[in-house]
MARMAR-274647 format. One record per residue (C-alpha): x, y, z; residue in one letter. Coordinates in steps of 0.02 Angstrom, whole numbers. Example, Ala and Ser with C-alpha at 12.3 -4.5 7.8 and 13.67 -1.06 7.14 Angstrom:
// MARMAR-274647
<rec><x>615</x><y>-225</y><z>390</z><resn>A</resn></rec>
<rec><x>684</x><y>-53</y><z>357</z><resn>S</resn></rec>
***
This chain:
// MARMAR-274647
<rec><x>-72</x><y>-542</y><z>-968</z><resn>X</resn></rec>
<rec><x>-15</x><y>-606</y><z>-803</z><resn>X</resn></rec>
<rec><x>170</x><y>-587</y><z>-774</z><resn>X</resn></rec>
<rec><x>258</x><y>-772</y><z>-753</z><resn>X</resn></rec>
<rec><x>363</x><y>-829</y><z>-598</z><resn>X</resn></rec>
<rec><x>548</x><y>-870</y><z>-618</z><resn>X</resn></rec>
<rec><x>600</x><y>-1045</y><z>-616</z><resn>X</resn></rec>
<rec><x>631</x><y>-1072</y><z>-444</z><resn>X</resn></rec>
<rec><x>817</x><y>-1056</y><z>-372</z><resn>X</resn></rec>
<rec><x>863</x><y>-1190</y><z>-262</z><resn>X</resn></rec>
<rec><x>889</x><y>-1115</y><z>-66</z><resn>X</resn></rec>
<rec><x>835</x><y>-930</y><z>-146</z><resn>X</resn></rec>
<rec><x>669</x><y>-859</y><z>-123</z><resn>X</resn></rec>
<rec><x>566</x><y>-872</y><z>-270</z><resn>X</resn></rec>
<rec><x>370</x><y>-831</y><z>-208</z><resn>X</resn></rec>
<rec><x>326</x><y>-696</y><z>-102</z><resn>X</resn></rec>
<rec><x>497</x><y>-579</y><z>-119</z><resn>X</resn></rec>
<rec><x>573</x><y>-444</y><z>-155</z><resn>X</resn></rec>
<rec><x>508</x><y>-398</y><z>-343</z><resn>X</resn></rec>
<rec><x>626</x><y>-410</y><z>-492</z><resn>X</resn></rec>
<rec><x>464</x><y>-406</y><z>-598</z><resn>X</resn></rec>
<rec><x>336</x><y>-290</y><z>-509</z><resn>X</resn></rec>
<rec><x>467</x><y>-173</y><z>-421</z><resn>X</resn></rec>
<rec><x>594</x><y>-19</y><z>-460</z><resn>X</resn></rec>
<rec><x>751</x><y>38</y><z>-381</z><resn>X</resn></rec>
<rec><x>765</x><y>208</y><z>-296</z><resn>X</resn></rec>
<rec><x>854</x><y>271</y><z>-445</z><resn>X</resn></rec>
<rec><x>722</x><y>185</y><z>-581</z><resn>X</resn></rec>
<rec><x>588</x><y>276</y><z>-461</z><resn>X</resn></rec>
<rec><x>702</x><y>458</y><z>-450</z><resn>X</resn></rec>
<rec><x>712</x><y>457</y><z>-641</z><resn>X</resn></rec>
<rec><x>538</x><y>414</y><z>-661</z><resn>X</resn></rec>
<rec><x>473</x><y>563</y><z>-542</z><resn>X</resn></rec>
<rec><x>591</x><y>678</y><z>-599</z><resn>X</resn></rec>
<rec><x>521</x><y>641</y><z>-784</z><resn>X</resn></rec>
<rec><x>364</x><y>673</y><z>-723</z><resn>X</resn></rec>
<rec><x>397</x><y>851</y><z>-643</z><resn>X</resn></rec>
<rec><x>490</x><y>904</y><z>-812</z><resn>X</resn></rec>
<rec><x>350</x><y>843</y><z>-920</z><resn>X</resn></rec>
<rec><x>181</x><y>910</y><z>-806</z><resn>X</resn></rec>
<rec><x>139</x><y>1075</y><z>-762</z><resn>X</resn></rec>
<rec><x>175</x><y>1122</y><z>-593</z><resn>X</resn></rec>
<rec><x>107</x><y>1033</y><z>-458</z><resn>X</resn></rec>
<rec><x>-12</x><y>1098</y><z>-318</z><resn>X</resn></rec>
<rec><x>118</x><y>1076</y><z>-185</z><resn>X</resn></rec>
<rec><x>0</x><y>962</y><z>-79</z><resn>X</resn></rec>
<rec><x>23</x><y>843</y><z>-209</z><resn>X</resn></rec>
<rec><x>63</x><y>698</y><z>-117</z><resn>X</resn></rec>
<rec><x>230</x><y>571</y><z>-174</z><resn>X</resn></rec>
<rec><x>220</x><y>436</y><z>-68</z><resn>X</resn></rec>
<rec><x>333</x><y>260</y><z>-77</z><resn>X</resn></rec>
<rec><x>275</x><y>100</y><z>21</z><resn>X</resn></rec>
<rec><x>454</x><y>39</y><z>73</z><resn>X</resn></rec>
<rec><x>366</x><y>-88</y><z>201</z><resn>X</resn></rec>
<rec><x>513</x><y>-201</y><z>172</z><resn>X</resn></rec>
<rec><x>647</x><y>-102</y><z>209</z><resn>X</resn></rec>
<rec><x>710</x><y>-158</y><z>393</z><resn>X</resn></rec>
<rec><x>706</x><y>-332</y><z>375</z><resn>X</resn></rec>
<rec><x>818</x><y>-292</y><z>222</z><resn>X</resn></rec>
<rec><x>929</x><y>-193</y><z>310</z><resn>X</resn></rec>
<rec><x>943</x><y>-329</y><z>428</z><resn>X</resn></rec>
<rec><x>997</x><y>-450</y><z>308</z><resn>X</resn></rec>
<rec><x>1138</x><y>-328</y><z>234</z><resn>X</resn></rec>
<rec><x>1061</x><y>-218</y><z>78</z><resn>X</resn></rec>
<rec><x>1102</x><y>-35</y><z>68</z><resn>X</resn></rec>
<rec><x>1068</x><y>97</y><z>-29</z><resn>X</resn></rec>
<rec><x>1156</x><y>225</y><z>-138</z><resn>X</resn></rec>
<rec><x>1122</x><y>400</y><z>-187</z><resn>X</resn></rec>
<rec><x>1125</x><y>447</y><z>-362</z><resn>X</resn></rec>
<rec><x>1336</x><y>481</y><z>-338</z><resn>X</resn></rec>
<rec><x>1346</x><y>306</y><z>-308</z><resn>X</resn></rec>
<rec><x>1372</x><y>348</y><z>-125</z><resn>X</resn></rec>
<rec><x>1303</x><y>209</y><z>39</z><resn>X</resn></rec>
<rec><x>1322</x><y>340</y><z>164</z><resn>X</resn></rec>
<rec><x>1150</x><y>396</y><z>163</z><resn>X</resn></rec>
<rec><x>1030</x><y>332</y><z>231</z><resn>X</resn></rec>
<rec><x>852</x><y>259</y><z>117</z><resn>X</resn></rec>
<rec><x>748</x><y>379</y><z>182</z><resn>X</resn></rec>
<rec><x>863</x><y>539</y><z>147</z><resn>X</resn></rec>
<rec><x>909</x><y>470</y><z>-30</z><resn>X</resn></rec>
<rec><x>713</x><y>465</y><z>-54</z><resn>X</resn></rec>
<rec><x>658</x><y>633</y><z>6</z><resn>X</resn></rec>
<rec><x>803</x><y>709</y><z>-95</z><resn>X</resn></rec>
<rec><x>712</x><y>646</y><z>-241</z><resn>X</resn></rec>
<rec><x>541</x><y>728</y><z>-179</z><resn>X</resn></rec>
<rec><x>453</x><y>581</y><z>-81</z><resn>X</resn></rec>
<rec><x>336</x><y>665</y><z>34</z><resn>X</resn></rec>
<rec><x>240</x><y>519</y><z>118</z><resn>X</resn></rec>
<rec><x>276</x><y>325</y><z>165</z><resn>X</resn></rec>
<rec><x>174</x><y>200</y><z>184</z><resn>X</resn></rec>
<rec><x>196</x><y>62</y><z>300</z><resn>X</resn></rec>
<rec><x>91</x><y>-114</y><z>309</z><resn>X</resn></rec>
<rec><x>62</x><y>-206</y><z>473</z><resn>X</resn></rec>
<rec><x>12</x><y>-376</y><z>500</z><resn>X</resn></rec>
<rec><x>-58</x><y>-471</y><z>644</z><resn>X</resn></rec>
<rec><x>40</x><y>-593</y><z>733</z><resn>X</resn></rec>
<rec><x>167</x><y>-612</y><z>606</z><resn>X</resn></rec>
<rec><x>310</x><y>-736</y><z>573</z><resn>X</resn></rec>
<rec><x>492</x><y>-683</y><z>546</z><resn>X</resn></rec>
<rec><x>470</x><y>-752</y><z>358</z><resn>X</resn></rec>
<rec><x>573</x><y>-637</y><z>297</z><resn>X</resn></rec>
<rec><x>479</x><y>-587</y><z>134</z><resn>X</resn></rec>
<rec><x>285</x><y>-659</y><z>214</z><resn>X</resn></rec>
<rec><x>316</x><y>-596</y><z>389</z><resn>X</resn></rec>
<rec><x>384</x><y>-462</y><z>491</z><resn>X</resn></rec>
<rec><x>288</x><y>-300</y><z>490</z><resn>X</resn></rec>
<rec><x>206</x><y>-314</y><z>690</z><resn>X</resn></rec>
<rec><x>160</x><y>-150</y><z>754</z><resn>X</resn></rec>
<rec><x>301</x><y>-123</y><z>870</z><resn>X</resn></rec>
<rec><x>432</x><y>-155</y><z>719</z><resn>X</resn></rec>
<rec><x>323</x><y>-20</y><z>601</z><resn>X</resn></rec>
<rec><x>336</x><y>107</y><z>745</z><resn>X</resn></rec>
<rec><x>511</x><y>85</y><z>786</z><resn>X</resn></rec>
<rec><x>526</x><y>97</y><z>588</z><resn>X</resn></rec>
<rec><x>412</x><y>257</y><z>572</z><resn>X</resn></rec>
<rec><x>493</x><y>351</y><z>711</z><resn>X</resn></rec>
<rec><x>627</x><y>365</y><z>573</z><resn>X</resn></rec>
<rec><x>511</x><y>401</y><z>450</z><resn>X</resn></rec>
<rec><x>456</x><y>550</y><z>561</z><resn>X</resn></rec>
<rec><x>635</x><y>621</y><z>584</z><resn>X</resn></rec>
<rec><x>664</x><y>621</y><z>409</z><resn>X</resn></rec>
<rec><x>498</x><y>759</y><z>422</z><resn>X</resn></rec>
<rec><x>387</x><y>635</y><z>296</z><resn>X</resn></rec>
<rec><x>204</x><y>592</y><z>335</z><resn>X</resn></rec>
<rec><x>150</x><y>402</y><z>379</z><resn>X</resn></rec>
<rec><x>24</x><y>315</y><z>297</z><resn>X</resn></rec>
<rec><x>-37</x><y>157</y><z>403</z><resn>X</resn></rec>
<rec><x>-87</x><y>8</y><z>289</z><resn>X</resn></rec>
<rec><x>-183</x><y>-144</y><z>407</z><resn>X</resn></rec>
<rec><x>-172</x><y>-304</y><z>315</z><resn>X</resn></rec>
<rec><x>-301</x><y>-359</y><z>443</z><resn>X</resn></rec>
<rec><x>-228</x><y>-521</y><z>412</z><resn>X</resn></rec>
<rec><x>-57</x><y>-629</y><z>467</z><resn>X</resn></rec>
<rec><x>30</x><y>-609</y><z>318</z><resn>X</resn></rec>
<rec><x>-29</x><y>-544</y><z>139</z><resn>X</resn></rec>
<rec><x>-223</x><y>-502</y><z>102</z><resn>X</resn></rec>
<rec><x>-258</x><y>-407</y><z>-78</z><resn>X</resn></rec>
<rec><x>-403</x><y>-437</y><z>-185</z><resn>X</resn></rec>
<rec><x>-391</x><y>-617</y><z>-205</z><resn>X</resn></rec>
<rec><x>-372</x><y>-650</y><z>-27</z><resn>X</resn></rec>
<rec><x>-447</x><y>-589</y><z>138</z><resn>X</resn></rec>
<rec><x>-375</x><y>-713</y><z>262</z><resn>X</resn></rec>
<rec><x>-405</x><y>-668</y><z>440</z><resn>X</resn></rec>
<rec><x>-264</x><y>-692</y><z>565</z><resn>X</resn></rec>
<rec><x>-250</x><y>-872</y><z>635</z><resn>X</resn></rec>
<rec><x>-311</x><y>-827</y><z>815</z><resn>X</resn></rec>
<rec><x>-476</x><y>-751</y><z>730</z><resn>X</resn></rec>
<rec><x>-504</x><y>-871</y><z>597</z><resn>X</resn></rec>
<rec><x>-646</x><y>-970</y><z>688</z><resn>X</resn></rec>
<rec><x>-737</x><y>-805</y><z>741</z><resn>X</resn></rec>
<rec><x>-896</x><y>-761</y><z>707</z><resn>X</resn></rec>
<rec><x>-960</x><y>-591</y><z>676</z><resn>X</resn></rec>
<rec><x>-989</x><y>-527</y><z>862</z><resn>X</resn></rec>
<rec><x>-809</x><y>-606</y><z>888</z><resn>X</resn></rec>
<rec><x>-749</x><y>-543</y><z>764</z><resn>X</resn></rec>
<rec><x>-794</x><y>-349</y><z>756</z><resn>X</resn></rec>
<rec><x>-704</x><y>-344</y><z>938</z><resn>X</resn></rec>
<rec><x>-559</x><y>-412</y><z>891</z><resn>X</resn></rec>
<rec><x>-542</x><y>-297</y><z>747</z><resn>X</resn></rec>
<rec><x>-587</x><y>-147</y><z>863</z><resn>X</resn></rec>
<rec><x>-466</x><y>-197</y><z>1012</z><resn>X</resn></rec>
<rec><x>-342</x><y>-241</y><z>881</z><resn>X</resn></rec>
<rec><x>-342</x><y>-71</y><z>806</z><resn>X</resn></rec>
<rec><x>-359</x><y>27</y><z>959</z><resn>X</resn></rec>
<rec><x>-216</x><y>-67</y><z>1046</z><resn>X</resn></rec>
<rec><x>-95</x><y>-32</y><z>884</z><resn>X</resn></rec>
<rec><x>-157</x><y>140</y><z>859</z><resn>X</resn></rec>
<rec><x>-110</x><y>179</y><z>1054</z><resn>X</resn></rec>
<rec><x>60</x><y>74</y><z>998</z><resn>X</resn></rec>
<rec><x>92</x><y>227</y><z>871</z><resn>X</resn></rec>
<rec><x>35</x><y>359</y><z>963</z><resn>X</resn></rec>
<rec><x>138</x><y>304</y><z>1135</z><resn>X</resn></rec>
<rec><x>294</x><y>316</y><z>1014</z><resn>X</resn></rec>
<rec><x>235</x><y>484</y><z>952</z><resn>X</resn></rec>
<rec><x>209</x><y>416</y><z>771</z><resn>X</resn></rec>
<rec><x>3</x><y>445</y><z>724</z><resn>X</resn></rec>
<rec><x>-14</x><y>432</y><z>547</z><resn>X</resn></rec>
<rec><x>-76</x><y>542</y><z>443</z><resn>X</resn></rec>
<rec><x>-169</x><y>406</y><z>333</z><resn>X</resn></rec>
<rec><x>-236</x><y>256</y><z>388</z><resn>X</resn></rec>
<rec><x>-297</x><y>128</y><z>264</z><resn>X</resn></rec>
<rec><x>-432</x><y>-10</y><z>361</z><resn>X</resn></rec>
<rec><x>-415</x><y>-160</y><z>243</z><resn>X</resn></rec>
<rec><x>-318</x><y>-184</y><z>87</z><resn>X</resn></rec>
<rec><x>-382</x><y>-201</y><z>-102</z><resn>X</resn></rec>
<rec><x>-545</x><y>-253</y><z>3</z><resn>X</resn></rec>
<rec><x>-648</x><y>-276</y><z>-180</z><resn>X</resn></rec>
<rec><x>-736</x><y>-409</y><z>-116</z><resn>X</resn></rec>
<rec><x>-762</x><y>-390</y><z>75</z><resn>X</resn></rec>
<rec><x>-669</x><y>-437</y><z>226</z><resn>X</resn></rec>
<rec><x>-657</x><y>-622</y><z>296</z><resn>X</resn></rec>
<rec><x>-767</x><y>-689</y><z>177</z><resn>X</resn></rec>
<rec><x>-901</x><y>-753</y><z>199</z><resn>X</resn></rec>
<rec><x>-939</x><y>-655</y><z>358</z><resn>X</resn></rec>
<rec><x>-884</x><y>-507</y><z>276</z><resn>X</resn></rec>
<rec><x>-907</x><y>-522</y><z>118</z><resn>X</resn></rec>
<rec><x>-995</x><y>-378</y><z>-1</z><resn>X</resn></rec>
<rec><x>-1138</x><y>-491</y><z>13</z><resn>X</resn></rec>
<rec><x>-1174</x><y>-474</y><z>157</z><resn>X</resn></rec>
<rec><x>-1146</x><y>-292</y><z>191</z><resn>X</resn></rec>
<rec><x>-1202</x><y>-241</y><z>354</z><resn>X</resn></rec>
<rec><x>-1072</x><y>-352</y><z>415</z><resn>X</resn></rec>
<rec><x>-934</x><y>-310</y><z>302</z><resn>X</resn></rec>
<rec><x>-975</x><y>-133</y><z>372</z><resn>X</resn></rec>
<rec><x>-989</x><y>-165</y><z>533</z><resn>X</resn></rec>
<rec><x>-806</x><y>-234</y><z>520</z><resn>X</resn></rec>
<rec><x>-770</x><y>-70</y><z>424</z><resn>X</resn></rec>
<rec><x>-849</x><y>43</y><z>557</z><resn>X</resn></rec>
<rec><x>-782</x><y>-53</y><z>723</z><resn>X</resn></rec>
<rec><x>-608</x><y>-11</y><z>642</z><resn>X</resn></rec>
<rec><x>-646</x><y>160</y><z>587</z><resn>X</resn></rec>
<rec><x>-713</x><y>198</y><z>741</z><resn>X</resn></rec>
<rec><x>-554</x><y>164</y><z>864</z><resn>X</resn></rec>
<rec><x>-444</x><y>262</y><z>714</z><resn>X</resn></rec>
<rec><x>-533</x><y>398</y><z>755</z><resn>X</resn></rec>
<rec><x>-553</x><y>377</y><z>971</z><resn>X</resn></rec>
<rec><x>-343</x><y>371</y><z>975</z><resn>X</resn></rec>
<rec><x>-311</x><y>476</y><z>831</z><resn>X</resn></rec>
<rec><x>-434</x><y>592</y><z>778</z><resn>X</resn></rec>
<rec><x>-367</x><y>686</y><z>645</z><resn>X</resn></rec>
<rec><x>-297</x><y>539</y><z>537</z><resn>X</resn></rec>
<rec><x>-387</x><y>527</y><z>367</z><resn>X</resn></rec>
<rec><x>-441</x><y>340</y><z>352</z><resn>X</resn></rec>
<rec><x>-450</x><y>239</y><z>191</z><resn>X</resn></rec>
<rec><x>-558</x><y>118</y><z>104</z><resn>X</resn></rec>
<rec><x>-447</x><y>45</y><z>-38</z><resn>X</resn></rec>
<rec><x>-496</x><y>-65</y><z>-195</z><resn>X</resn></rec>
<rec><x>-388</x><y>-137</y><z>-324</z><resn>X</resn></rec>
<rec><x>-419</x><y>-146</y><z>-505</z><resn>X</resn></rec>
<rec><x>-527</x><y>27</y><z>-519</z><resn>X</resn></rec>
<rec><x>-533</x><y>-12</y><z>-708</z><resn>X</resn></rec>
<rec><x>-667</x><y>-143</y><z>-654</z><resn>X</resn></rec>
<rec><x>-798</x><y>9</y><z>-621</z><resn>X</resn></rec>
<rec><x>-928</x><y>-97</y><z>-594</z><resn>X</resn></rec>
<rec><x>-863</x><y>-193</y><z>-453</z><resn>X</resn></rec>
<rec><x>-810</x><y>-20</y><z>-347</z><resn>X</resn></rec>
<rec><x>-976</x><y>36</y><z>-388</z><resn>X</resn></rec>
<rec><x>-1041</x><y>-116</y><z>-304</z><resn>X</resn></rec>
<rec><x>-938</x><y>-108</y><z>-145</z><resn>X</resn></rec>
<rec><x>-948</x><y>80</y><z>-105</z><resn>X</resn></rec>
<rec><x>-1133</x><y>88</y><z>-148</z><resn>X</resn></rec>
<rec><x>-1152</x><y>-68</y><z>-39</z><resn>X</resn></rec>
<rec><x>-1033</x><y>4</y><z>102</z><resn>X</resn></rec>
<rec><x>-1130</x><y>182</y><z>91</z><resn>X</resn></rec>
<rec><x>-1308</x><y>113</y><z>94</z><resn>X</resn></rec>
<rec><x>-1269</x><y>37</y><z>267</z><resn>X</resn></rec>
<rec><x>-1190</x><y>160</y><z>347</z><resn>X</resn></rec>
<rec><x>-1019</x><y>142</y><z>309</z><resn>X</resn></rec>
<rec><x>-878</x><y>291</y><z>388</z><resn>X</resn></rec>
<rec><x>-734</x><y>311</y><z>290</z><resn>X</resn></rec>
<rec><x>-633</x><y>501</y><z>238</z><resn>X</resn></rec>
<rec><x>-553</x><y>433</y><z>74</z><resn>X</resn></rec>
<rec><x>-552</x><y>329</y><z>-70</z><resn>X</resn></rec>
<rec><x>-419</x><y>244</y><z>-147</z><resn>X</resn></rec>
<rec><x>-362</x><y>124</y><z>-270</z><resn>X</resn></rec>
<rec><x>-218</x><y>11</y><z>-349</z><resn>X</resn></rec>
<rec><x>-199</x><y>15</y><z>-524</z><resn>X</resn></rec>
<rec><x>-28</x><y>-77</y><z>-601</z><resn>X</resn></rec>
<rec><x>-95</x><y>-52</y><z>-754</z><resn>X</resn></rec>
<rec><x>0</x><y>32</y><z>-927</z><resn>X</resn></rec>
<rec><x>20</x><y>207</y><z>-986</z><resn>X</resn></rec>
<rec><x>-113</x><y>183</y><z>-1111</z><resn>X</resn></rec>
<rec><x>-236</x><y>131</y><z>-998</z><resn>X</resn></rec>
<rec><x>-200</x><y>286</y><z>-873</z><resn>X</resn></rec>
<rec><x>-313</x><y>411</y><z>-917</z><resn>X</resn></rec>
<rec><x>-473</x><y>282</y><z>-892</z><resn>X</resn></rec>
<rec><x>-429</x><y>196</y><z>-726</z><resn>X</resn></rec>
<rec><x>-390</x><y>369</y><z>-644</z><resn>X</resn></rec>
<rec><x>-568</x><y>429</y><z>-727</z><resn>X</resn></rec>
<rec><x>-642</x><y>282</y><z>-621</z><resn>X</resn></rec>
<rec><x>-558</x><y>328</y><z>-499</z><resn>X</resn></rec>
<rec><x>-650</x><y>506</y><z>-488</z><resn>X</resn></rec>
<rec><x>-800</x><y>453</y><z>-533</z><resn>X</resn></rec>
<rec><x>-822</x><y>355</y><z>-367</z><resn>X</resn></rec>
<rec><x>-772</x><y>510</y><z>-287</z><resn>X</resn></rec>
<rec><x>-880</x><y>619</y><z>-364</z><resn>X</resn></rec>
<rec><x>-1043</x><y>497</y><z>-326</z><resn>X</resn></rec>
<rec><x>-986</x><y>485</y><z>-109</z><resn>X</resn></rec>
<rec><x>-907</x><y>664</y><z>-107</z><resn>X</resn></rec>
<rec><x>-721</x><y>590</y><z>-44</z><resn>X</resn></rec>
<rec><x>-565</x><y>638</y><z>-106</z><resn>X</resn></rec>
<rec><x>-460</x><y>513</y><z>-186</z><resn>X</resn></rec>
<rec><x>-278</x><y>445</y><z>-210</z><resn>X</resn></rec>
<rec><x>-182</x><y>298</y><z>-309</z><resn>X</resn></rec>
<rec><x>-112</x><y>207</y><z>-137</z><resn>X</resn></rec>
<rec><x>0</x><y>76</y><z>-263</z><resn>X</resn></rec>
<rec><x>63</x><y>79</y><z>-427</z><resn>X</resn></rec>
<rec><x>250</x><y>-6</y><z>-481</z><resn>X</resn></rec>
<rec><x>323</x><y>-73</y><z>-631</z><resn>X</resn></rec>
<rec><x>449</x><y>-186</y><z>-691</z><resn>X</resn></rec>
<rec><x>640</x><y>-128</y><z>-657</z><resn>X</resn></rec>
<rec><x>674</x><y>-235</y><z>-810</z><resn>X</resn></rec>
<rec><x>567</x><y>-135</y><z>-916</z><resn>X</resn></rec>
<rec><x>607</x><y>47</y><z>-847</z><resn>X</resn></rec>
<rec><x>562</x><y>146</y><z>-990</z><resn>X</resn></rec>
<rec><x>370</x><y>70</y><z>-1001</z><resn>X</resn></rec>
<rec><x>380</x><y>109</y><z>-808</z><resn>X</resn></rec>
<rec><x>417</x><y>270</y><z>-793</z><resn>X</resn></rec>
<rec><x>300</x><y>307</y><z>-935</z><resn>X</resn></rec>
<rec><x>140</x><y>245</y><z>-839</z><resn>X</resn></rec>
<rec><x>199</x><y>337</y><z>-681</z><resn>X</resn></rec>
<rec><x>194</x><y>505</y><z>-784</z><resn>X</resn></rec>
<rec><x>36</x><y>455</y><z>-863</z><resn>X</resn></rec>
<rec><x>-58</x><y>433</y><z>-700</z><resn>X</resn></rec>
<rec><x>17</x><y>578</y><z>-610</z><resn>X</resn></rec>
<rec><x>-54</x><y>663</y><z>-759</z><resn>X</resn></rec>
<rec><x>-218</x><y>589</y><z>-753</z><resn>X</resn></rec>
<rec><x>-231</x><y>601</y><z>-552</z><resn>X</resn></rec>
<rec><x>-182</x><y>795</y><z>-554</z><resn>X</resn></rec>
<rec><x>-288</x><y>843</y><z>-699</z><resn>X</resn></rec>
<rec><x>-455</x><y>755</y><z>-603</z><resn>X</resn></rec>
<rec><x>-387</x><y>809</y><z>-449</z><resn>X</resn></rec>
<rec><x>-325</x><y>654</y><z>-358</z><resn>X</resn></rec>
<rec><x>-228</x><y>690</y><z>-200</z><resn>X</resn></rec>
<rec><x>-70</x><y>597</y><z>-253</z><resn>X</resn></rec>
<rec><x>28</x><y>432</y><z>-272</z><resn>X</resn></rec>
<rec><x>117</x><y>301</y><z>-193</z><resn>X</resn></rec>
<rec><x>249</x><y>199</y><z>-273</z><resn>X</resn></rec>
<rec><x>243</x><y>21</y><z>-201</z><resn>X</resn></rec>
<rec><x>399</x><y>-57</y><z>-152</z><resn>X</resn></rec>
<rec><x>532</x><y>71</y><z>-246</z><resn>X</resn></rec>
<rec><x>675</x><y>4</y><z>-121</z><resn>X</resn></rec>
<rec><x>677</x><y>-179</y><z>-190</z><resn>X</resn></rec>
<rec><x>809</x><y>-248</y><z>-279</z><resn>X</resn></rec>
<rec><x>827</x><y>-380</y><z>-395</z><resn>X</resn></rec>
<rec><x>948</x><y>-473</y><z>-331</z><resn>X</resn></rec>
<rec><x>1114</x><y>-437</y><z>-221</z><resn>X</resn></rec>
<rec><x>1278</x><y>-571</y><z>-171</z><resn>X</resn></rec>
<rec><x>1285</x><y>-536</y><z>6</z><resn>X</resn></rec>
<rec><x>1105</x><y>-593</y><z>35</z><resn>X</resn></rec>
<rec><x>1000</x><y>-734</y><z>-29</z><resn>X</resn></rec>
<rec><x>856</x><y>-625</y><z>-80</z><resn>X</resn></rec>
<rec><x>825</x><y>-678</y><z>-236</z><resn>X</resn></rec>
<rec><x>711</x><y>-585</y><z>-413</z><resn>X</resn></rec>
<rec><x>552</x><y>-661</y><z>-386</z><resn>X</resn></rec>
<rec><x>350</x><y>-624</y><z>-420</z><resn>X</resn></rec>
<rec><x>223</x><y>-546</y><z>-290</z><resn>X</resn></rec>
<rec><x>174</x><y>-610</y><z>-152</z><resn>X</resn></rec>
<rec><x>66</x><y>-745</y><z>-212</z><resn>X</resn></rec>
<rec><x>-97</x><y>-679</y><z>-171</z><resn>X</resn></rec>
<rec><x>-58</x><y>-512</y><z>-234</z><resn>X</resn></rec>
<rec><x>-26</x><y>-542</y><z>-432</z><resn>X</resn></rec>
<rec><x>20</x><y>-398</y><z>-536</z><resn>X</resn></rec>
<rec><x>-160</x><y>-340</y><z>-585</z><resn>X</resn></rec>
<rec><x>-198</x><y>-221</y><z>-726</z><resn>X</resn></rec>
***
């Protein structure tokens, strides 16, 4: 069942922040991998463990820190992470945004100042567009304001020349990413209606005008079409048969599943199944768990590491391992998803 919100806390941030419910710590995520490494067989070493720590400047510029598993703040996040294995990180843009500090930030130039760290730690850089000016996931596909009255025409050129001037953003800071994911948890289409799944020459034209200006600016980035909720089969098989019948370009598959240990095995055998009918490789771009419940946690991220090796999925990202619950010399407070992104199974 759906996870409930806190009771709001007067002048805290209650909707939309950093997850006491949906998130880990560093340490809750180290244990959890570590688990994993002691428990599987050996690992192809191309096996990719990726975080999304999207959040963490505008953190650090409110005061949080991190500490090493000695209890030590002298590192910094991204050494403390790839001393526990991390390999990749991904990063989420929006459009336009505000300086809200859980709905906002995230503008191109602040994710390549941010990844130009990421790159001198020597970890790879996936590229998440929200396509949006704050949160889209599979309940919502809001454009950004300035395109919201767009048609089609309008908007597949905004969606190119958006992606073509951020991509040239990355590159002129020496940052490409290695992934690039156009659209996020995109079950249903993007900008609905005029891209919805129903109408699908659209939806791909959308698809393909970003695709497209990926690959004129940075041609050897593998890009992404992601879907939430791959236990729903049904509805993936709609979208990528959909998507492929009209042409659709796209290198990878991949998928969000929150979803319990038990449940593992099937969602991940989805998960192949749509990569065995297009011939793409696949990955599990989120998963997280409660910090409150770190045992459960750590036992789901075993169980799909498990499932994704043994059906040959290309790795895992851990989505927002940096948050924490709650700290006195901030006034982030524990708090839900954002609230179009609910936990999903």
């Amino acid at each position: 069942m759906p996870l409930q919100p806190p009771t709001p806390v007067a002048g805290r941030i209650t909707r939309r922040t950093l997850l006491k419910a949906t998130t880990a710590t560093a340490g809750a995520l180290a244990t959890a991998v570590a688990s994993a490494e002691e428990t599987l067989a050996e690992a192809a070493a191309s096996f990719v463990k990726g975080v999304d720590i999207s959040w963490a400047p505008q953190m650090e510029a409110r005061g949080y820190s991190w500490k090493n598993a000695g209890g030590q703040q002298t590192q910094d996040l991204l050494t403390i992470l790839k001393g526990y294995g991390i390999t990749d990180v991904r990063l989420r843009t929006f459009v336009n945004p505000s300086n809200d500090p859980a709905d906002g930030h995230c503008g191109v130039n602040e994710v390549a100042a941010f990844a130009k760290r990421v790159e001198a730690a020597s970890m790879s850089i996936m590229l998440d567009y929200m396509f949006g000016g704050t949160w889209n996931s599979v309940g919502v596909q809001n454009p950004p304001v300035a395109w919201r009255n767009m048609g089609y025409s309008q908007m597949r050129t905004a969606m190119g020349t958006y992606v073509n001037q951020t991509i040239t953003v990355m590159r002129n800071n020496d940052v490409l990413p290695t992934w690039v994911q156009i659209g996020n948890e995109i079950n249903s289409g993007r900008r609905r209606p005029v891209g919805s799944v129903s109408s699908p020459a659209q939806l791909t034209g959308l698809l393909n005008a970003a695709y497209d200006q990926v690959k004129a600016v940075s041609p050897n980035s593998t890009v992404y079409i992601h879907l939430a909720q791959p236990q729903k089969y049904d509805v993936m098989a709609t979208f990528f048969g959909r998507f492929a019948a009209a042409g659709g370009k796209w290198d990878m598959s991949v998928f969000s599943s929150y979803g319990s240990a038990d449940l593992a095995a099937g969602i991940v055998g989805n998960m192949k199944r749509i990569s065995d009918a297009y011939g793409k490789p696949f990955l599990q771009s989120e998963f997280g768990g409660r910090v409150d419940r770190a045992s459960s946690t750590q036992a789901s991220l075993v169980a799909y590491t498990k499932a994704l090796k043994a059906n040959g999925g290309q790795g895992i990202f851990y989505w927002e391992p940096e948050c924490m619950s709650r700290s006195p010399a901030t006034t982030w407070a524990p708090g839900t998803p954002p609230a179009s992104d609910p936990p999903r199974s």
